[in-house]
C-alpha positions as CSV (number, residue, x, y, z in Angstrom):
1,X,-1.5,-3.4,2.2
2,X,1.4,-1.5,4.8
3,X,1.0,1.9,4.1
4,X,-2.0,3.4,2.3
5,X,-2.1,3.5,-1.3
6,X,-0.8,4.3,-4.6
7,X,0.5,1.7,-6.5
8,X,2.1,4.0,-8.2
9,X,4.4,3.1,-10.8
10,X,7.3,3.8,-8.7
11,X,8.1,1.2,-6.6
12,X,5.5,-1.2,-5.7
13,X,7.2,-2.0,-2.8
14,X,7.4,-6.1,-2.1
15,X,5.9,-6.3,1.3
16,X,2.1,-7.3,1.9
17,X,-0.7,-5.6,0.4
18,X,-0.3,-2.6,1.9
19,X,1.8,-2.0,0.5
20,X,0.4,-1.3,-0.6
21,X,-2.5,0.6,0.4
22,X,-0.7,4.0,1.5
23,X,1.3,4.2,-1.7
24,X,-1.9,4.9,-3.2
25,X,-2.6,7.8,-1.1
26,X,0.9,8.4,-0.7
27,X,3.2,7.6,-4.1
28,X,2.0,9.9,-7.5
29,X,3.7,9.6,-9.8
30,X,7.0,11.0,-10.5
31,X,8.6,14.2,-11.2
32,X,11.1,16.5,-11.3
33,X,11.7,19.7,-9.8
34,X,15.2,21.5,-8.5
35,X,16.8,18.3,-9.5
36,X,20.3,17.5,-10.6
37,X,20.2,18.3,-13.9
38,X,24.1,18.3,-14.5
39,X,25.5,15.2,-15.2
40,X,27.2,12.9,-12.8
41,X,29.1,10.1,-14.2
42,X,27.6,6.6,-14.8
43,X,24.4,5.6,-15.3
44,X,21.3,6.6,-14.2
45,X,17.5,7.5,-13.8
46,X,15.8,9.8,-12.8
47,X,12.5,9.2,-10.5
48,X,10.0,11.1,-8.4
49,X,7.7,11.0,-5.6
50,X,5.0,13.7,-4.2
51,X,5.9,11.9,-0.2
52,X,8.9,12.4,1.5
53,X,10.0,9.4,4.1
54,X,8.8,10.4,7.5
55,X,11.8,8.1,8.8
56,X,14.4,5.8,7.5
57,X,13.3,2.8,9.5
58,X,11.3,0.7,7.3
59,X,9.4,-0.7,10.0
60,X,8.2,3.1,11.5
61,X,7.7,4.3,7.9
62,X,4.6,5.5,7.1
63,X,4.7,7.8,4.3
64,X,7.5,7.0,0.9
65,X,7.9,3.5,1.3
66,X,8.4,2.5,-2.6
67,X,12.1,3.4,-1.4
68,X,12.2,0.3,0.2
69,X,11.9,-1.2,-3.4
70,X,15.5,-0.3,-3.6
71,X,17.2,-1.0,0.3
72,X,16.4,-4.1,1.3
73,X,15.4,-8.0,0.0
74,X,13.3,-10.8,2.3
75,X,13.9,-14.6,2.5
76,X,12.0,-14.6,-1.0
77,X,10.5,-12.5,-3.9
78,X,7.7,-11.8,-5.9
79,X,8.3,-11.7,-10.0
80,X,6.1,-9.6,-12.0
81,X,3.6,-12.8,-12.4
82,X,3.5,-12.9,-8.3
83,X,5.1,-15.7,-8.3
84,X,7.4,-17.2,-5.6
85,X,11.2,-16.8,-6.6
86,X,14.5,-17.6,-4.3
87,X,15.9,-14.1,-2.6
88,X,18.6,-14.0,0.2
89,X,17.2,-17.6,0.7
90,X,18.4,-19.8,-1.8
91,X,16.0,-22.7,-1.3
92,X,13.8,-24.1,1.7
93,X,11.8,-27.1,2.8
94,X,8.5,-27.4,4.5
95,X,7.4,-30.1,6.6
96,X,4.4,-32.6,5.8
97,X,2.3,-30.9,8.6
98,X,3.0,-27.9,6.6
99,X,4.2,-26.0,10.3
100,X,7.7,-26.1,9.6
101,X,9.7,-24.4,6.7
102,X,13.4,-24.3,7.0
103,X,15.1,-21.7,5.2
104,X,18.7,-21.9,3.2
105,X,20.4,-18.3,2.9
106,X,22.9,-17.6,0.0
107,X,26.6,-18.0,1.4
108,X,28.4,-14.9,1.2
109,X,25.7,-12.5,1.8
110,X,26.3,-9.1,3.1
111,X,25.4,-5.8,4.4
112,X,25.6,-2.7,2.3
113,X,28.6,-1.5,4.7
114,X,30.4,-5.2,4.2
115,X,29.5,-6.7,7.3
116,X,27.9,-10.4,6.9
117,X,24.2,-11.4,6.3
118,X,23.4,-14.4,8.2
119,X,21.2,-16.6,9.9
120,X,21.0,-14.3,13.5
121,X,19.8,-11.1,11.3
122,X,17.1,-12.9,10.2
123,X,16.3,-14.5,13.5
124,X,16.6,-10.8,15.2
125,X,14.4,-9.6,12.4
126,X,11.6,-11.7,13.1
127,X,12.0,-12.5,17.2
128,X,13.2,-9.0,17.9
129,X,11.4,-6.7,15.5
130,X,8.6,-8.0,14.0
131,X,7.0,-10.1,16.7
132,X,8.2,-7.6,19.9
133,X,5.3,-6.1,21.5
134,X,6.9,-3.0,22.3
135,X,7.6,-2.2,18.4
136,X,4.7,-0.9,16.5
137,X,6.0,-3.0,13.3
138,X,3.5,-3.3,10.2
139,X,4.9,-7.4,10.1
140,X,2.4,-7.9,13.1
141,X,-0.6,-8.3,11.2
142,X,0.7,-10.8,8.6
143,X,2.6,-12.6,10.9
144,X,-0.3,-13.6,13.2
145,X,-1.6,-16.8,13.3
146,X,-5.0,-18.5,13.9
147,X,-7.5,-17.2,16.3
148,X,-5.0,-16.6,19.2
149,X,-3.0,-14.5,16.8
150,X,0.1,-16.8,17.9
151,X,3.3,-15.8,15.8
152,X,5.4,-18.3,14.4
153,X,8.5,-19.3,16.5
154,X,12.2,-18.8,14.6
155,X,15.3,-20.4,15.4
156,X,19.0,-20.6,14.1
157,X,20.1,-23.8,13.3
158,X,23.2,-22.8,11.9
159,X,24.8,-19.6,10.1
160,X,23.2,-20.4,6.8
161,X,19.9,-22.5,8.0
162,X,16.9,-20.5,10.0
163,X,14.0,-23.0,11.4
164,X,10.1,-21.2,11.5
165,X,7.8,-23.2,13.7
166,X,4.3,-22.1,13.1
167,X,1.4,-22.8,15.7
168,X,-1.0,-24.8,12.7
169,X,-1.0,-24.9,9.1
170,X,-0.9,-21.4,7.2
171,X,-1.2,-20.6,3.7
172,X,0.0,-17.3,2.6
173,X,3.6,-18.0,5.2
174,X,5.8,-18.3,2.9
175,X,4.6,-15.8,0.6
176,X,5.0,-13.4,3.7
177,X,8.4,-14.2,4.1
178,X,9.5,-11.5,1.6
179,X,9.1,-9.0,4.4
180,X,12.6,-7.0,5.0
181,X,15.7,-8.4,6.6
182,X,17.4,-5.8,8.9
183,X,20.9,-6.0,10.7
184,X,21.3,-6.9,13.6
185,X,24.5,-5.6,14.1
186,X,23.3,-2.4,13.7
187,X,19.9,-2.0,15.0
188,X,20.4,-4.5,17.9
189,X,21.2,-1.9,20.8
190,X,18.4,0.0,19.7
191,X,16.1,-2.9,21.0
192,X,17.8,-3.6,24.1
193,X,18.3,0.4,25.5
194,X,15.6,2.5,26.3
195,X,14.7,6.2,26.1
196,X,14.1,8.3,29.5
197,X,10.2,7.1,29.3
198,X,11.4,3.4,28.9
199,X,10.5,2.8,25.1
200,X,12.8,1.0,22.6
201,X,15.4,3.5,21.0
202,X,14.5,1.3,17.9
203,X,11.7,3.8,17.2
204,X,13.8,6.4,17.5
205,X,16.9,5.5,15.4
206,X,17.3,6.0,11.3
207,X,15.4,9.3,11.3
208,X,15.2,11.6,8.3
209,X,18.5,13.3,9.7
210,X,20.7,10.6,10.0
211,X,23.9,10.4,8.0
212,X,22.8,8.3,5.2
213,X,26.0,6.0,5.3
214,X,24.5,4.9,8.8
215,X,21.5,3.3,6.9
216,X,22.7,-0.1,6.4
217,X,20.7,-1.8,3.8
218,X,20.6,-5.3,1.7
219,X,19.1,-4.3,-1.4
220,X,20.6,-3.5,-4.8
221,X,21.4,-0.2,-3.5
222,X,22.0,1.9,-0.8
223,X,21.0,5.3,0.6
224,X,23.3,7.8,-1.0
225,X,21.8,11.7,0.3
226,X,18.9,12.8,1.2
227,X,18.0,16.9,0.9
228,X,15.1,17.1,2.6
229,X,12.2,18.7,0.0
230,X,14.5,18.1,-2.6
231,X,15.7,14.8,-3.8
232,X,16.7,11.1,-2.2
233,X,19.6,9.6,-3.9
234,X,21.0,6.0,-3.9
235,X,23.8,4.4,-5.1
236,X,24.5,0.7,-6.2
237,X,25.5,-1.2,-3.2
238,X,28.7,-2.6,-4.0
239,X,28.4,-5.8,-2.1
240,X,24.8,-7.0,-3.6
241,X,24.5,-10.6,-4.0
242,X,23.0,-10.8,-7.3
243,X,25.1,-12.0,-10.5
244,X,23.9,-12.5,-14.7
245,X,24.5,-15.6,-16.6
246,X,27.6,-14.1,-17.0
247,X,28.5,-13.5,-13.2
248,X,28.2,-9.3,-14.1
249,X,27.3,-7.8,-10.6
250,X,23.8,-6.2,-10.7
251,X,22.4,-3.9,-10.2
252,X,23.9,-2.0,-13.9
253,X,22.3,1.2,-13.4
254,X,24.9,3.2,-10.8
255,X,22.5,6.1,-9.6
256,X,19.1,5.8,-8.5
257,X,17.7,10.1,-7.9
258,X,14.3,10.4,-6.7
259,X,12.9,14.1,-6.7
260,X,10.4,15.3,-4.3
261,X,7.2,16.6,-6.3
262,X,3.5,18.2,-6.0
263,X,1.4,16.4,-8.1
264,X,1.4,14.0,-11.4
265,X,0.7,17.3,-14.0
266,X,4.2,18.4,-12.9
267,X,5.4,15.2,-13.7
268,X,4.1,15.5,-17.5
269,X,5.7,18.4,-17.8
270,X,8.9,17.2,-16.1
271,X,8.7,14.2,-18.3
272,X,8.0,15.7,-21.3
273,X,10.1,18.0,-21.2
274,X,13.2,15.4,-20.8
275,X,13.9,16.0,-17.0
276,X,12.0,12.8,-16.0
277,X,12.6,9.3,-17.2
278,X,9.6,7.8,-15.9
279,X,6.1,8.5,-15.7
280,X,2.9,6.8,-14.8
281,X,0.7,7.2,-18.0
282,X,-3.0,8.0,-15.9
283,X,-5.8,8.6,-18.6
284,X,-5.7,11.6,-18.9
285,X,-2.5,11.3,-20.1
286,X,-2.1,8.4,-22.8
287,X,-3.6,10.3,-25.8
288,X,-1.1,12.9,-25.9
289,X,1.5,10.5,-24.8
290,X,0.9,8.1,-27.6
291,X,1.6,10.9,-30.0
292,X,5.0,11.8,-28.4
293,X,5.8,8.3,-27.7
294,X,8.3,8.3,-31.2
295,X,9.6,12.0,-31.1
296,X,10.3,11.6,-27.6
297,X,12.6,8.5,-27.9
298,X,10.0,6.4,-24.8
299,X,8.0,3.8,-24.8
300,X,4.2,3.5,-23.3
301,X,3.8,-0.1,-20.9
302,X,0.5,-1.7,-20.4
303,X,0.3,-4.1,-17.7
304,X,-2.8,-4.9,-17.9
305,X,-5.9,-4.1,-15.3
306,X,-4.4,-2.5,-12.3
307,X,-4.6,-4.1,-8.7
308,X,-5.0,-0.5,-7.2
309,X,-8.9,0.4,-7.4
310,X,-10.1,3.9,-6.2
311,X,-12.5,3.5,-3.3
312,X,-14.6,5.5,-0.6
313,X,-14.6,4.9,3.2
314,X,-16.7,6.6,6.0
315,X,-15.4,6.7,9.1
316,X,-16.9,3.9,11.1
317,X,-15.3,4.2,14.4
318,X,-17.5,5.1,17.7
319,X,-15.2,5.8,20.1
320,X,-13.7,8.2,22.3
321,X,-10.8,9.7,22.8
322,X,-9.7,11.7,25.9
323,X,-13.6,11.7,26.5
324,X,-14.2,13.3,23.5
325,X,-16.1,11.7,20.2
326,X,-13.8,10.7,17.4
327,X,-16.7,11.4,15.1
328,X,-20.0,14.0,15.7
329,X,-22.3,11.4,17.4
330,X,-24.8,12.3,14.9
331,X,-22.3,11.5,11.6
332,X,-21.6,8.6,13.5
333,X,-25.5,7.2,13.7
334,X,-25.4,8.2,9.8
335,X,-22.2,6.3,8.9
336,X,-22.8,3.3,10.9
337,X,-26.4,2.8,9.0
338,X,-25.8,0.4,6.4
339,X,-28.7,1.4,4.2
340,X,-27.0,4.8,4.3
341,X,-23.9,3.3,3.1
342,X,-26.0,1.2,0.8
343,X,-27.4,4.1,-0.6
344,X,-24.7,6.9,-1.4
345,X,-23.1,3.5,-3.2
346,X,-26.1,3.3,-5.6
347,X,-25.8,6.8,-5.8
348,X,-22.5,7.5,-7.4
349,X,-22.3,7.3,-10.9
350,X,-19.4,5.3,-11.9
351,X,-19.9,4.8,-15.2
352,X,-19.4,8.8,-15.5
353,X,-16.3,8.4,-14.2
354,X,-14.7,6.1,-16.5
355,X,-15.7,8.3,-19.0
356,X,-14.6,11.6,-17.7
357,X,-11.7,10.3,-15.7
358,X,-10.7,7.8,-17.4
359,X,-11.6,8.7,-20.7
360,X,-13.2,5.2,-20.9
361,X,-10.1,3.0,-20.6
362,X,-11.1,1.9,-17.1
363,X,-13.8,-0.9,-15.1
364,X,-16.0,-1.0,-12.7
365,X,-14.7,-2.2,-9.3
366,X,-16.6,-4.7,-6.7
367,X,-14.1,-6.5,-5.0
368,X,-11.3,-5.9,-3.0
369,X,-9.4,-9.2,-4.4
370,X,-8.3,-8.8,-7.8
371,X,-9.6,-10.2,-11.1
372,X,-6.3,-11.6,-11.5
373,X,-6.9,-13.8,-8.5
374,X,-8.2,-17.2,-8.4
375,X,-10.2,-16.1,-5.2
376,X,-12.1,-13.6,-7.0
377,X,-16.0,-13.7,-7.2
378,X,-17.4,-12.1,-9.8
379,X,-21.3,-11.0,-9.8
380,X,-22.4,-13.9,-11.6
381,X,-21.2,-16.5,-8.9
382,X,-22.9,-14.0,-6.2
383,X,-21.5,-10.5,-5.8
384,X,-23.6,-7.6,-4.8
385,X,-23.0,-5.2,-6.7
386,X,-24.4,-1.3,-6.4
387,X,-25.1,-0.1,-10.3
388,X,-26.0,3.5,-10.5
389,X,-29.6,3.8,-9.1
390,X,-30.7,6.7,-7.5
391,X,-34.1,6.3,-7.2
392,X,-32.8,3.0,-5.5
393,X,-30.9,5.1,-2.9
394,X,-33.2,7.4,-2.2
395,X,-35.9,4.6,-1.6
396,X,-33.6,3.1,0.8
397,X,-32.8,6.3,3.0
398,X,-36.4,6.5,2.8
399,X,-36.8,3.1,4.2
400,X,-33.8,3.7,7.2
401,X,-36.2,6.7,8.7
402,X,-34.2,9.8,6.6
403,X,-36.5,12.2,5.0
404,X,-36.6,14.8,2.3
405,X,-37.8,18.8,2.5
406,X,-39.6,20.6,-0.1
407,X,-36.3,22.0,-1.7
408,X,-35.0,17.9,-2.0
409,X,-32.6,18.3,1.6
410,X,-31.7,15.0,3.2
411,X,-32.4,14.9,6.9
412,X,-32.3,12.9,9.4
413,X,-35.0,11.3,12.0
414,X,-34.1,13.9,14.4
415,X,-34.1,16.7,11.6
416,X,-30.7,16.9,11.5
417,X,-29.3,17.8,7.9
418,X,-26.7,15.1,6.5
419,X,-23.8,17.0,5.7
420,X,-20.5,15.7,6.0
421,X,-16.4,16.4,5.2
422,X,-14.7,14.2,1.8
423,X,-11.2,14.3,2.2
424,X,-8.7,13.5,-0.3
425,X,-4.8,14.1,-1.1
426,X,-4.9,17.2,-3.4
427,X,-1.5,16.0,-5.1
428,X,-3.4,13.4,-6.9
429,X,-5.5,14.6,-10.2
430,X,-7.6,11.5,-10.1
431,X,-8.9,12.1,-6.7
432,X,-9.0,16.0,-7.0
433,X,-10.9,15.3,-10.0
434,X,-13.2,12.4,-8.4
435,X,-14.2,14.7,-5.3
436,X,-16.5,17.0,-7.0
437,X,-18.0,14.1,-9.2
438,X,-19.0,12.8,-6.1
439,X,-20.3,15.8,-4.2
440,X,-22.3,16.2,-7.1
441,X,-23.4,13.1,-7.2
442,X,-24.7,12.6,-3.0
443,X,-26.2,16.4,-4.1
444,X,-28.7,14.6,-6.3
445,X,-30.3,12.5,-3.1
446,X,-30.0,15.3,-1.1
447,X,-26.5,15.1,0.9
448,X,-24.5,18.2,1.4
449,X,-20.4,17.0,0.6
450,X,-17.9,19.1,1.7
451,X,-14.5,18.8,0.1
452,X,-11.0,18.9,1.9
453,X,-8.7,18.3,-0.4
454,X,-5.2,18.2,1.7
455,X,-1.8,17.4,1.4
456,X,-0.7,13.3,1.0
457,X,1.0,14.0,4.6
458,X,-2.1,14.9,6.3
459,X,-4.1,12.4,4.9
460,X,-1.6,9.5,6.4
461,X,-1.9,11.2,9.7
462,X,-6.1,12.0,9.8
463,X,-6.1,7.7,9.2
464,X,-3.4,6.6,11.2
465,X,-2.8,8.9,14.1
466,X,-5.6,11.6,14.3
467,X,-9.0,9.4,13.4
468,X,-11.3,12.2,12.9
469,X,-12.6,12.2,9.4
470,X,-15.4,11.7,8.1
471,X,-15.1,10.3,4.8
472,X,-12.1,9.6,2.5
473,X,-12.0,8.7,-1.0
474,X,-8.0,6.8,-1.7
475,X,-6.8,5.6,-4.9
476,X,-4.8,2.8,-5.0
477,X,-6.3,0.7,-2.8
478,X,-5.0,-3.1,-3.0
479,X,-7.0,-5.5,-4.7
480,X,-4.7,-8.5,-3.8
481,X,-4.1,-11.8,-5.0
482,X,-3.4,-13.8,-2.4
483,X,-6.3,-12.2,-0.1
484,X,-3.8,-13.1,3.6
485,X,-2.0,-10.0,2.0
486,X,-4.9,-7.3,2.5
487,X,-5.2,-9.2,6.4
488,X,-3.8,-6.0,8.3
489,X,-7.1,-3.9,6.5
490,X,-9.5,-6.7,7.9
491,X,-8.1,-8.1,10.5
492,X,-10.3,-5.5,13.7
493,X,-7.0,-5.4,15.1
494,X,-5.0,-4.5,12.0
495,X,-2.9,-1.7,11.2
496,X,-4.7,-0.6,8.1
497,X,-8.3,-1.2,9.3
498,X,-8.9,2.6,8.6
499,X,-13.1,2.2,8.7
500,X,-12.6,1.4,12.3
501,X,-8.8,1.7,13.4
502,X,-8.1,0.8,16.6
503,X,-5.0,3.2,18.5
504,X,-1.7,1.2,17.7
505,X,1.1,0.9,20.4
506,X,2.2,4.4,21.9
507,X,-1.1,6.2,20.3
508,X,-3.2,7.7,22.4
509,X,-5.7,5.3,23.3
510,X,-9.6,4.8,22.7
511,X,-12.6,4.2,24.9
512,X,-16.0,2.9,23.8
513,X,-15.1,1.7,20.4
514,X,-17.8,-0.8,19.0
515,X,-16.8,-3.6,16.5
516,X,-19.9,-4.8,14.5
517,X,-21.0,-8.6,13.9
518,X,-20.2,-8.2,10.4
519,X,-16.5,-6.7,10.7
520,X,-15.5,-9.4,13.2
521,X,-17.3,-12.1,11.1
522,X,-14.6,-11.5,8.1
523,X,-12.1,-10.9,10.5
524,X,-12.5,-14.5,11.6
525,X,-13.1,-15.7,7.6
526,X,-9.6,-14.4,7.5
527,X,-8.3,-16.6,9.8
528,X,-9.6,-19.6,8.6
529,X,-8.7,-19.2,5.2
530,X,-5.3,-18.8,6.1
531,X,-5.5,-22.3,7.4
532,X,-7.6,-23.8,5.0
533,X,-6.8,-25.9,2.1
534,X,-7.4,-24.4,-1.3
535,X,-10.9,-25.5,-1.8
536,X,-12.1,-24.5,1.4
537,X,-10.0,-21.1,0.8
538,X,-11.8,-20.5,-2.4
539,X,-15.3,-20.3,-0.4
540,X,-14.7,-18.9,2.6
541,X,-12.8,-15.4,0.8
542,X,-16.2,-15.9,-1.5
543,X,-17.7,-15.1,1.8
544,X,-15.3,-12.5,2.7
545,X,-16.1,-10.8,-0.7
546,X,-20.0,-10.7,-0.3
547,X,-20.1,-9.8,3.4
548,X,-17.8,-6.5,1.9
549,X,-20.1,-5.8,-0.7
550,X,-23.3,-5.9,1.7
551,X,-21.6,-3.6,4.5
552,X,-19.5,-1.6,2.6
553,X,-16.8,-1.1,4.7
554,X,-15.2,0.2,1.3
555,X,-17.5,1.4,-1.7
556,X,-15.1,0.3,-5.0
557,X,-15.2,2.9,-7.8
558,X,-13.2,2.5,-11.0
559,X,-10.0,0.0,-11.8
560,X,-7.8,1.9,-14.7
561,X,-5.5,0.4,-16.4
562,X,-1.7,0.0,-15.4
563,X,0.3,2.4,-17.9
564,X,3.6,3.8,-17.3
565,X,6.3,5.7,-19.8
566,X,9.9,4.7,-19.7
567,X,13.0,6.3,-21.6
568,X,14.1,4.2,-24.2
569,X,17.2,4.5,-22.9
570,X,16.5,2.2,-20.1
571,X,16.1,-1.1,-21.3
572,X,14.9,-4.2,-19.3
573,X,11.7,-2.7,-17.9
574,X,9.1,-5.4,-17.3
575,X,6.0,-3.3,-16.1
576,X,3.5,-5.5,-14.1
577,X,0.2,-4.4,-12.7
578,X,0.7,-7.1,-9.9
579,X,4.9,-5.9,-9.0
580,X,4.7,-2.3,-10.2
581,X,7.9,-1.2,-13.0
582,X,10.5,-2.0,-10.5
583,X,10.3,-5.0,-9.0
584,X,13.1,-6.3,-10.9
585,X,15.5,-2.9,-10.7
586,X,18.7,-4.5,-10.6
587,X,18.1,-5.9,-14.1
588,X,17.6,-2.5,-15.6
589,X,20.0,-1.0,-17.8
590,X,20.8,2.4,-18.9
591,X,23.0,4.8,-21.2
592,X,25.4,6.0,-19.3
593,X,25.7,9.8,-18.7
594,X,29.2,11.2,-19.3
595,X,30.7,14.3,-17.5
């Protein structure tokens, strides 16, 4: 998963789990507010999103990336069964040592300004971006191979035919290969100059203020306008490669206008009231939905369990930063305890919140692969799993030296009172319901919770930039399919290893930071199942999954279903829990809207 969380229904962007991940924190779902309301001519619909793009440049972007759904294709694709379709590559080979794949691109591919696609953008994509040390890029963590964390080596062979080399045998490669293709004839004097303070201007260029016709994209469409707190627009791109049965151009819809929005009650409203034509349908929702579904000419998609589960995370990072402790040394001791992780995971009562959140259309979660997956293991092949137990929990705080006053208080050994911070994004109702749940919960084994329920914006930053929280609950979080594609949340190294993140290039960096036996163990089960063959892959992410569920790097809560609400107007949705509602935008249709 890229970015943290929120699969939400919104563009599911195509890139590696994370993408995952910070959509769930970041994407709720979609509404309305200020928005055009008068009508431009063509077709279109009308989206929302509660995060604004902190920059253009997909490979920088940390908060809004379901845009990217939109701008820009890979080598290959992902249908909404997760499997493996042709993209700007039309077909490719591997070798019989499985360490060479050569790739065939489309002939006649082009930029969204008309310039051609060929074989050197994706060699500068991968040599120059993705695998340059001095770019922070999110690729790194997928494209890293074996224990030396070798990248695969690329090569033109000609304008249509690109040659990877990989370093041994690994799995999930081609699957990876939908990661973006960028232009190199734009973005290629932004590698080679540098700033005053000798960094790339690549991390610089495509901010939120440049002219959007400078944002040179491959997708089915193209940046249009951006208004900063208002709306993102985007236009079909004229020279998209895709063609029907018929040889009609796609994408049909003409307008793409995403709205910038608070939180997912303002989308109902939005939605209901005809402003919106799209709307993830959470729980709270469906009932009154249902009933409107008829009268308000839309339809209700179920696509089945969702591959976004809610989850909890204390902060597990010991270090220091500028001398100082990321974390309150005594949190720390706390947190780092696994019987106290054990415990407030026994303690929270889940089944409560699939009634009360969920309104019983939910599961329990215990993995972080999904049930979809044929990697999964459930608890009868050998899953711990933490059912509501409290007695349990408080015998095993007990146990780890904690101790309870007359009035029930938790304390520690050294008689300091547990108390700590939850933080959560406010703009999501199933989190800013969760929280209290929760604090009541931990109140019952005697564990003062405070809340901090914040904005999306600082959430992203407090996991990837500032470090000092103490305990986040996130919804969304990816429960993958193929498990390489959650590698950059295991991996001790990885971008989205938010339990215990280490600084990333050009942060601020971190002294004293301890990486336990356990956390490096399934770090290294990741890199031999990448290598593995599929038996052996089965077993070791068995292993992956049980070491989680003893540690509890993550404590799973509740799995919902995947619901969304579509005007009937647009016709070809084909809502997927695995792809999201738009993986296959360019196939949608839609009334068009006359002046």
């Amino acid at each position: 998963m890229r970015r943290l969380i929120a699969l939400t229904t919104i563009c599911r962007r195509q890139s590696p789990a994370i993408i995952g991940f910070i959509l769930a924190i970041v994407l709720v779902s979609c509404v309305q507010t200020n928005s055009i309301n008068k009508a431009v001519a063509g077709s279109q619909i009308i989206l929302s999103s509660s995060a604004e793009p902190n920059t253009f440049n997909p490979q920088l972007m940390e908060q809004g990336v379901g845009i990217l759904t939109f701008l820009y294709e890979g080598l290959i694709r992902e249908n909404g069964r997760g499997e493996i379709k042709p993209a700007l590559a039309r077909s490719w080979e591997t070798s019989e040592d499985q360490k060479r794949i050569i790739f065939t691109l489309r002939k006649g591919l082009k930029w969204s300004d008309g310039k051609p696609l060929t074989a050197d953008d994706v060699v500068f994509t991968y040599k120059d971006i993705y695998t340059n040390p001095a770019i922070p890029s999110y690729a790194k963590d997928f494209l890293q191979i074996g224990k030396t964390r070798s990248f695969p080596t690329v090569k033109k062979l000609d304008n249509w035919r690109v040659e990877f080399t990989l370093p041994e045998p690994f799995a999930p490669f081609l699957r990876t290969t939908k990661l973006e293709i960028l232009p190199a004839h734009i973005l290629r004097s932004s590698i080679t100059t540098k700033d005053s303070t000798g960094r790339p201007l690549f991390l610089s260029i495509w901010d939120t203020d440049t002219p959007p016709n400078q944002i040179v994209s491959n997708g089915a469409y193209k940046l249009e306008s951006y208004v900063p707190s208002e709306r993102i627009t985007f236009r079909k791109n004229p020279y998209y490669w895709r063609k029907d049965t018929q040889s009609h151009t796609q994408p049909y819809i003409d307008r793409i206008v995403l709205n910038t929005v608070s939180n997912n009650d303002t989308a109902l409203i939005q939605f209901r009231s005809g402003g919106l034509d799209f709307i993830d349908v959470n729980s709270n929702y469906f009932s009154l939905l249902k009933r409107e579904e008829k009268r308000g000419k839309f339809t209700i998609y179920n696509g089945g369990s969702q591959t976004g589960s809610t989850a909890m995370m204390f902060n597990l990072n010991t270090g220091l930063r500028n001398g100082q402790p990321l974390i309150n040394p005594i949190k720390s001791r706390w947190f780092n305890t696994v019987a106290f992780r054990q415990a407030v995971a026994y303690s929270i009562n889940r089944p409560r919140m699939v009634n009360n959140l969920f309104a019983g259309v939910g599961a329990l979660q215990n993995s972080p692969i999904a049930v979809q997956s044929p990697y999964y293991l459930s608890q009868q092949a050998g899953l711990p799993v933490y059912n509501y137990n409290q007695e349990k929990a408080k015998a095993l705080l007990l146990k780890a030296g904690f101790r309870y006053n007359n009035q029930g208080e938790l304390f520690d050994s050294d008689g300091n009172r547990v108390r700590f911070t939850l933080t959560a994004n406010v703009g999501n109702k199933v989190l800013q319901n969760m929280a209290p749940l929760i604090q009541d919960d931990l109140s019952q084994i005697g564990i003062q919770v405070d809340l901090n329920l914040i904005g999306v914006g600082l959430v992203v930053d407090k996991l990837a930039n500032r470090l000092d929280w103490d305990c986040q609950i996130i919804d969304g979080f990816p429960m993958t399919v193929e498990p390489n594609e959650a590698v950059n949340i295991w991996s001790t190294k990885g971008n989205w290893h938010f339990f215990n993140r280490q600084p990333q290039a050009g942060q601020i960096p971190i002294t004293k930071q301890e990486v336990a036996d356990w956390e490096q163990k399934i770090d290294d089960l990741y890199i031999q199942g990448a290598a593995a063959n599929e038996a052996q892959r089965k077993q070791i992410y068995a292993e992956t999954q049980r070491l989680s569920q003893e540690y509890l790097p993550f404590i799973y809560l509740v799995n919902s279903l995947s619901m969304v609400s579509m005007r009937n107007r647009i016709q070809g949705v084909k809502h997927s829990a695995l792809q999201g509602t738009f993986w296959n935008i360019y196939e949608l249709k839609s009334n068009p809207i006359n002046n």
